[in-house]
C-alpha positions as CSV (number, residue, x, y, z in Angstrom):
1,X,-4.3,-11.3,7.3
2,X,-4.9,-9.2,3.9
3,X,-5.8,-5.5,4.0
4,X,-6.9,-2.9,0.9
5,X,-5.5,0.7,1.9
6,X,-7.1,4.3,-0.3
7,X,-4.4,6.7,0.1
8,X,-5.5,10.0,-1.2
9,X,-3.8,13.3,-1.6
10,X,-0.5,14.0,-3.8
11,X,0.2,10.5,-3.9
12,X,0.9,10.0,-7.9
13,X,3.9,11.4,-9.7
14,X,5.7,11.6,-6.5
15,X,7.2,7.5,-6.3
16,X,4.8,6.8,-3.8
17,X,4.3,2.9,-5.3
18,X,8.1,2.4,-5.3
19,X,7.6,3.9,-1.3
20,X,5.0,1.5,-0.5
21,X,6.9,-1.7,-2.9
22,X,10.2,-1.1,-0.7
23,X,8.3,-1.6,2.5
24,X,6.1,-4.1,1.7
25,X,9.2,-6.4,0.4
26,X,11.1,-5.1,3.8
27,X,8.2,-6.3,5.9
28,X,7.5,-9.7,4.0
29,X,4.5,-8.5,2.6
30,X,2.9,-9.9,-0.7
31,X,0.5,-7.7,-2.7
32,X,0.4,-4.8,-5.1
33,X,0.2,-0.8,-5.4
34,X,-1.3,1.2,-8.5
35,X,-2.6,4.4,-9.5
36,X,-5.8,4.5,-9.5
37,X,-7.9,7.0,-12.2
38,X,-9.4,9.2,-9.7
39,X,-5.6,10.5,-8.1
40,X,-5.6,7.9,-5.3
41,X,-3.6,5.4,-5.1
42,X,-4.4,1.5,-4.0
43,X,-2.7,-0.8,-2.2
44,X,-3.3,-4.3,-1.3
45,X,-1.2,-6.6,1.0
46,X,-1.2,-10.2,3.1
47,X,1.0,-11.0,5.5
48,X,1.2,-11.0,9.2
49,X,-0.5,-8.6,10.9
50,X,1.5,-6.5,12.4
51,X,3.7,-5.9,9.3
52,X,0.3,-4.5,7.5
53,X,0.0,-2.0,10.7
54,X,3.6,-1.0,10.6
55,X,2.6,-0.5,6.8
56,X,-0.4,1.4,7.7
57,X,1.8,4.1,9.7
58,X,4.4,4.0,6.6
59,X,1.9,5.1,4.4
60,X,0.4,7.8,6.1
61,X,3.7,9.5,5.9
62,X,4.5,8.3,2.2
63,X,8.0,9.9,0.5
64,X,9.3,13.0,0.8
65,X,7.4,14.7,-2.4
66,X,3.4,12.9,-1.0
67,X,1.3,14.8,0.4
68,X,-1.0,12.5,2.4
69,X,-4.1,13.6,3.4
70,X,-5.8,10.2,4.0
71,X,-5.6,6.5,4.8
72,X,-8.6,4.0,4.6
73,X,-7.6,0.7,5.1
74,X,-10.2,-2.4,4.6
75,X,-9.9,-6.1,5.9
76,X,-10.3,-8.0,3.4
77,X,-10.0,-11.8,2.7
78,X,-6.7,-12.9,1.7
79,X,-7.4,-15.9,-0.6
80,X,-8.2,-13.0,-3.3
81,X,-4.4,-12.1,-3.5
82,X,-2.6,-14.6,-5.6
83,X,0.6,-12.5,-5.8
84,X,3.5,-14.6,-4.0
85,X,5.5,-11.2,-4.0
86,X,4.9,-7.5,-4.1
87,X,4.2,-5.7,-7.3
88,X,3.5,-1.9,-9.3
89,X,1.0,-2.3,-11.5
């Protein structure tokens, strides 16, 4: 299973990436996080399923300096992640 999350709010400048990196290693999940031009921050992950919802919840809440004030997650196809770990880009 492979998801693409838009997480917008105070999400860059505030470590969220390195947030979302330490779970998604902790859960087994392979993919990437990055800033994205417009504030918001992306992330993109594969892995069993219900790591990526236990993920999902994680991100909503994001670090102690994010101020979250959305979560749109995506299904997406997971042949179009080549990562074989999780990355900040």
């Amino acid at each position: 299973m492979a998801a693409l999350f838009l997480i917008v709010g105070q999400v860059q400048g505030v470590g969220y990436r390195w947030f979302v990196a330490r779970h998604s290693r902790r859960l087994g999940l392979h993919g990437h996080a990055r800033n994205l031009p417009d504030g918001t921050v992306e992330v993109v992950v594969t892995g069993p399923g219900e790591s990526i919802d236990e993920l999902q919840g994680l991100l909503r809440d994001g670090p102690a300096f994010a101020k979250v004030t959305s979560v749109e997650r995506r299904d997406i196809l997971d042949h179009n992640i080549n990562q074989k770990y999780f990355e900040i880009m």
